[in-house]
C-alpha positions as CSV (number, residue, x, y, z in Angstrom):
1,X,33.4,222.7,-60.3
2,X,33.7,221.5,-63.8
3,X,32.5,223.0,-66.9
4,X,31.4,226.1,-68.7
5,X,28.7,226.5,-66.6
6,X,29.7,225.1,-63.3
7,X,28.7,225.2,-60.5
8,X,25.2,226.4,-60.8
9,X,24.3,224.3,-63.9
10,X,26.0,221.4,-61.8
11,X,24.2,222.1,-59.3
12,X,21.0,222.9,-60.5
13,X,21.3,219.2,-62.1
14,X,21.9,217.3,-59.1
15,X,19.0,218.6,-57.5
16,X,16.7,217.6,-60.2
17,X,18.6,214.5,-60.4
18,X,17.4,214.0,-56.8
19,X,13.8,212.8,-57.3
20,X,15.0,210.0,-59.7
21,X,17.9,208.4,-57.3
22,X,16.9,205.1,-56.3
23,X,16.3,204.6,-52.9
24,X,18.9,204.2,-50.5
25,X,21.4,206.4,-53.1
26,X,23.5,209.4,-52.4
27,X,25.0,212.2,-54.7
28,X,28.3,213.6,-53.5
29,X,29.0,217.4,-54.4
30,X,32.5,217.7,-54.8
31,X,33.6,221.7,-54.7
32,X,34.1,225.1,-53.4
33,X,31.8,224.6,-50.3
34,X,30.7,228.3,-49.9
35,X,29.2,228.2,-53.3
36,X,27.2,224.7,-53.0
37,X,26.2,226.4,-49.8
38,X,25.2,229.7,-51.0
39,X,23.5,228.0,-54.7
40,X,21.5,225.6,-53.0
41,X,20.2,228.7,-50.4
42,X,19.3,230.4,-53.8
43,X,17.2,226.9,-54.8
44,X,16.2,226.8,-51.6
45,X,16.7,223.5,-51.1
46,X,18.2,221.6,-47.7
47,X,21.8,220.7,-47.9
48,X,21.4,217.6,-46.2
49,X,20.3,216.1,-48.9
50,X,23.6,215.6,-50.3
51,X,27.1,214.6,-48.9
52,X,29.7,218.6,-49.4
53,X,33.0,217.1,-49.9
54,X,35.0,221.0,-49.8
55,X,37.8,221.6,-52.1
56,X,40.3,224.8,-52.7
57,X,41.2,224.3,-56.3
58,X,39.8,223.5,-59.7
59,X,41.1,222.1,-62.7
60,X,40.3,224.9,-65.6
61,X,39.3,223.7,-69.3
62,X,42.4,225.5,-70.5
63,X,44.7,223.4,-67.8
64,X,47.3,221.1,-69.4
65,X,45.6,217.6,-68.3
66,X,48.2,215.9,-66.9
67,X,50.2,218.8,-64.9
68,X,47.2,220.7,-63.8
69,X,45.8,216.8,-61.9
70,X,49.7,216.1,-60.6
71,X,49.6,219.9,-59.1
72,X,45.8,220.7,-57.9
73,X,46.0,217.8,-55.7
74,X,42.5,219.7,-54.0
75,X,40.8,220.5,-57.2
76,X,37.0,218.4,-57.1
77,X,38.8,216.4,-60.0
78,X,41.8,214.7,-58.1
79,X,39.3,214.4,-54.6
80,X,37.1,212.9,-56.4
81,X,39.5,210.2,-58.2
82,X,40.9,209.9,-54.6
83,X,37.7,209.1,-53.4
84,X,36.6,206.9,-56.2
85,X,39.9,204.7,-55.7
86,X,39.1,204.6,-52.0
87,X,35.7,203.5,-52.6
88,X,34.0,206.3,-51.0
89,X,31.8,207.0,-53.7
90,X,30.7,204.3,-56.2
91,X,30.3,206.1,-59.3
92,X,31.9,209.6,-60.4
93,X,30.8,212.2,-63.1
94,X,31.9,215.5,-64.2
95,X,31.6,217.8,-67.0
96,X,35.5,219.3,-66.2
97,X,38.4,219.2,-68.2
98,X,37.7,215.8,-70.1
99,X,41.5,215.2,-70.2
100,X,42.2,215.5,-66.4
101,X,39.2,213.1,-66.5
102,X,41.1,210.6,-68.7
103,X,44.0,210.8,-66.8
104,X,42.5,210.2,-63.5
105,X,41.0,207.2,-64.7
106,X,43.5,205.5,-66.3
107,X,46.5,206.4,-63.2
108,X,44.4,206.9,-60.4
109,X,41.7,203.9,-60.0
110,X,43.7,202.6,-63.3
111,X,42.8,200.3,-66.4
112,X,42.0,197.2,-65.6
113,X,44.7,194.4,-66.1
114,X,44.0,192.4,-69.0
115,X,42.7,195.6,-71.0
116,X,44.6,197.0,-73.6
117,X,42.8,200.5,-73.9
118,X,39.9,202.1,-71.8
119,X,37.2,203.4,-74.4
120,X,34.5,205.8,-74.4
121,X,31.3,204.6,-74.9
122,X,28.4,206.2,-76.6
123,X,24.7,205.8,-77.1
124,X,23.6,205.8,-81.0
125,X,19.6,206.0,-80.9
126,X,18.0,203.9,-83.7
127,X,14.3,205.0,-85.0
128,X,13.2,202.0,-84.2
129,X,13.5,203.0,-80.6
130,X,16.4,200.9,-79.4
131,X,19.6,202.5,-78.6
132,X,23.4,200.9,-79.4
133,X,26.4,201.2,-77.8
134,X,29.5,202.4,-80.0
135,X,32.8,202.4,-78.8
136,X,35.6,204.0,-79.1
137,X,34.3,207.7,-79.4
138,X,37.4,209.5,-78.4
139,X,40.5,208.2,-76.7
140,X,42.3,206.0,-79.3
141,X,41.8,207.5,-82.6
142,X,44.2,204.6,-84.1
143,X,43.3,201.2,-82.7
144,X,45.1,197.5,-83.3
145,X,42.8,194.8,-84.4
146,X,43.1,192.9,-80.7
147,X,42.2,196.5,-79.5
148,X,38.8,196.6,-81.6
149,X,38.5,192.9,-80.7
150,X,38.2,193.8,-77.1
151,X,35.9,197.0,-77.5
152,X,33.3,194.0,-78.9
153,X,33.5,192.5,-76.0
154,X,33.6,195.2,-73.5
155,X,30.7,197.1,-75.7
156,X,28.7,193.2,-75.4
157,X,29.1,193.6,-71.6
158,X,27.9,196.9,-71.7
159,X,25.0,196.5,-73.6
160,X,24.0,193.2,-71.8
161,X,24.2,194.6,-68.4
162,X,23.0,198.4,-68.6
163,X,21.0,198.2,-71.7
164,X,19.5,194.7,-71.1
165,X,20.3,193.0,-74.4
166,X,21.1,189.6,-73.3
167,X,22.7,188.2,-76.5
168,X,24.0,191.3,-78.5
169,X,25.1,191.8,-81.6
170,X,28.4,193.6,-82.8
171,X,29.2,195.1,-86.1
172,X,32.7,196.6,-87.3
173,X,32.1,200.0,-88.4
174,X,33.5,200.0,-92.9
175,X,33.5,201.6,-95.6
176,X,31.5,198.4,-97.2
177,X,30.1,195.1,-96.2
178,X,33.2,192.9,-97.9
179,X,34.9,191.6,-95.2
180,X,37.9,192.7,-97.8
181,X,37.2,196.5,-97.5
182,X,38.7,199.1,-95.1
183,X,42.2,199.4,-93.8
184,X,44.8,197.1,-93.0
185,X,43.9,197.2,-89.2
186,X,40.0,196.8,-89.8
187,X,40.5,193.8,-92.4
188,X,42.2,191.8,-89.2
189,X,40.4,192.9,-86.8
190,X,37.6,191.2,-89.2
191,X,39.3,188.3,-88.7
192,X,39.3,188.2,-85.0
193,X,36.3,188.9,-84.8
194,X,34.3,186.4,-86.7
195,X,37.2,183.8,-85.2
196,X,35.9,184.9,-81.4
197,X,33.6,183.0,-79.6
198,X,33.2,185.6,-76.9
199,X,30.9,187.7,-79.0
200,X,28.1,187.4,-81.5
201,X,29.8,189.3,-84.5
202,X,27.5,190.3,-87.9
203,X,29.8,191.4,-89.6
204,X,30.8,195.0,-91.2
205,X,28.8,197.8,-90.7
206,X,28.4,200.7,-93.3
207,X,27.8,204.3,-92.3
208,X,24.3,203.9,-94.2
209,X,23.1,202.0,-91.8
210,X,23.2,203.5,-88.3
211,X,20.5,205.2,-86.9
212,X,18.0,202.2,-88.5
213,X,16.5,199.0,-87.7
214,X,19.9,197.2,-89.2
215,X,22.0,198.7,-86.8
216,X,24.2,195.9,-84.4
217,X,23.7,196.0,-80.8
218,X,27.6,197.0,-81.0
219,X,29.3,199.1,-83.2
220,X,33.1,198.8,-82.9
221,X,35.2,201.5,-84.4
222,X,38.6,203.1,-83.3
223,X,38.4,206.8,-81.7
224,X,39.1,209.2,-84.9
225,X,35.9,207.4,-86.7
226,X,33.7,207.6,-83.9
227,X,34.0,210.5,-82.4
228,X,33.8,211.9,-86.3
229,X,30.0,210.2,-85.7
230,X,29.2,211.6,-82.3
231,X,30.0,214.9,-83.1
232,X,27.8,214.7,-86.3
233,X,24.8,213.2,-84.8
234,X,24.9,216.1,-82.0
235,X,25.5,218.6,-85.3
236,X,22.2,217.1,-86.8
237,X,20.2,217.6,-83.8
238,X,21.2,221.6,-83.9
239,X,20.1,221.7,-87.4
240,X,17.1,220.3,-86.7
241,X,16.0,222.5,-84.1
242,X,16.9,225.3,-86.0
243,X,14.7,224.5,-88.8
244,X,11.7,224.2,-86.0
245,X,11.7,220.5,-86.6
246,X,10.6,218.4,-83.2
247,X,10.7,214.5,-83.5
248,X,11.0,212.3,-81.0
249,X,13.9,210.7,-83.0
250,X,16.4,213.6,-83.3
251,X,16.0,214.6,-79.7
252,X,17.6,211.6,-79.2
253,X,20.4,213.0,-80.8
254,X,20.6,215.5,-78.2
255,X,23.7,215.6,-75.8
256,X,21.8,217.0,-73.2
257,X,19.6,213.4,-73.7
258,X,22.7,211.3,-73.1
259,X,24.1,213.2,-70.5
260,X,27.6,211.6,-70.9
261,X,29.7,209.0,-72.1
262,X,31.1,206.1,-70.3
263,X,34.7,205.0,-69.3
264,X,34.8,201.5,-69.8
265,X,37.7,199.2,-69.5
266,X,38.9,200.9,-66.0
267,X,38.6,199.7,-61.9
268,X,35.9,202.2,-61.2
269,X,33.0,203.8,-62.6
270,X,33.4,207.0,-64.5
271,X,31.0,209.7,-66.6
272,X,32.5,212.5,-68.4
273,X,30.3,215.0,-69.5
274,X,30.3,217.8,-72.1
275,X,32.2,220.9,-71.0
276,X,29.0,222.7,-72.1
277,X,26.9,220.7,-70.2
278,X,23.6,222.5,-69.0
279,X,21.1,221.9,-65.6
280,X,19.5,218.9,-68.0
281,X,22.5,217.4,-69.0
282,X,23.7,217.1,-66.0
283,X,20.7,215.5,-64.6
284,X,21.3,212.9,-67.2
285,X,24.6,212.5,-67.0
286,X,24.0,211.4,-62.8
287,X,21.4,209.1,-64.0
288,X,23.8,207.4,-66.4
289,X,26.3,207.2,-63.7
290,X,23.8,205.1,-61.4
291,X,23.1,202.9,-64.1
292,X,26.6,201.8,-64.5
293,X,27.0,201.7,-61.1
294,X,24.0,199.5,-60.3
295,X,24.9,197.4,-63.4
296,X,28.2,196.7,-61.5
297,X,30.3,197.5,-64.6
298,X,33.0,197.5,-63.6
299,X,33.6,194.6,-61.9
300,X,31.7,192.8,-64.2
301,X,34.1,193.7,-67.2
302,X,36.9,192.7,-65.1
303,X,35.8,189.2,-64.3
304,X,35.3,189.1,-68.1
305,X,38.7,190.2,-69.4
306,X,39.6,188.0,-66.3
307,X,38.7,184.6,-67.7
């Protein structure tokens, strides 16, 4: 029931999202049940093919985060964090209120002990075709060095076990290469880093350099800096496509593309979407989802921080 568009672009999605589920796989709408009912009549498509899960409320994009998920205890939202902690469902996404979604991760299936901060994760395309995984892109715009330490890692397990990079590389995110530049926080979390044998660090990373063939496997940055990068990659795709440019490259750089961006560092696995999300970014944001759920990683960061 989440988002501008919701529920028909929601729903529209997670019927296209259908054809690509692998076998054996079962999407869950979470909502006002007469309108799933009376949308998917419109489609004309079956309702068994999904699990209705009815709820009375919904958590609105103007709702104060944290009161509006204490007090609509049957908004989709909270049900489906209830669920999720259960382990009804393996895997939740939503486009909704992106802080009710923060908050129901980190005090309803809750961080995982050991992890200092849960991150958002995002997918930087690179023309060379690869894609890497930055993180943090929006919760903690001012990290501690042992907090960027542990983004390497949990961005390493990410990229190993969704993207398929076995030995990955991680760069910090600077202002320059020296390992003296940047501020007080980034010069030791430089030091951690290259002192760590749980990751393969390359050293800084400058600004120049992402979106190209030189770009890490890992780019480790604190919130403020890389959500200052998300949000400009998705501003370059809109000027491209209103200049009439098409390239393979900047649709990358569409959100509708990505379809999400990760919670990592929490018990369960969680997608939150764009509040403007569309029918195709929603279909992408559900095939995200089953990808971190059927890379396990969750428990597979866990047993990391863990040991």
């Amino acid at each position: 029931m989440g988002g501008d568009f919701a529920p028909d672009a929601v729903i529209e999605g997670a019927v296209d999202a259908l054809s690509r589920l692998p076998s054996g796989d079962r999407l869950v709408l979470i909502g006002d049940r007469k309108s799933i009912l009376e949308k998917l009549a419109s489609m004309q498509v079956e309702p068994s093919l999904f699990d209705i899960v009815p709820t009375t409320e919904v958590i609105e994009m103007a709702d104060h985060p944290a009161r509006a998920f204490a007090q609509k205890k049957d908004s989709s939202l909270a049900v489906g964090f209830g669920m999720l902690k259960s382990g009804l469902i393996d895997g939740f996404a939503s486009a909704g209120n992106t802080g009710a979604m923060l908050v129901g991760a980190s005090y309803t299936v809750n961080v995982i002990p050991g992890v200092f901060r849960p991150a958002l994760v995002a997918l930087i395309p690179n023309i060379d075709g690869r894609s890497s995984v930055m993180l943090d892109v929006g919760i903690n715009p001012d990290s501690k060095p042992d907090v960027l330490l542990q983004y390497a890692l949990l961005g390493s397990i990410y990229a190993r076990y969704v993207l398929g990079i076995e030995n990955p590389s991680v760069g910090l995110l600077n202002i320059g290469e020296e390992e003296s530049k940047g501020s007080a926080a980034v010069k030791a979390a430089y030091e951690l880093l290259r002192e760590s044998a749980e990751v393969r660090f390359t050293g800084n990373l400058e600004g120049h350099t992402l979106f190209s063939p030189e770009m890490t496997d890992v780019i480790v940055c604190d919130g403020f800096v890389g959500n200052v990068v998300l949000k400009m990659a998705e501003r370059f795709y809109g000027i491209a496509k209103s200049r009439g440019i098409k390239d393979p490259f900047f649709d990358r750089l569409n959100f509708e593309v990505v379809g999400g961006t990760p919670v990592v560092g929490i018990n369960a696995n969680v997608v939150v979407g764009h509040g403007i999300s569309n029918r195709m970014a929603i279909m992408n944001m559900i095939h995200q989802t089953v990808e971190v759920v059927h890379a396990d990683l969750a428990r597979k960061i866990k047993e990391a921080v863990s040991s």
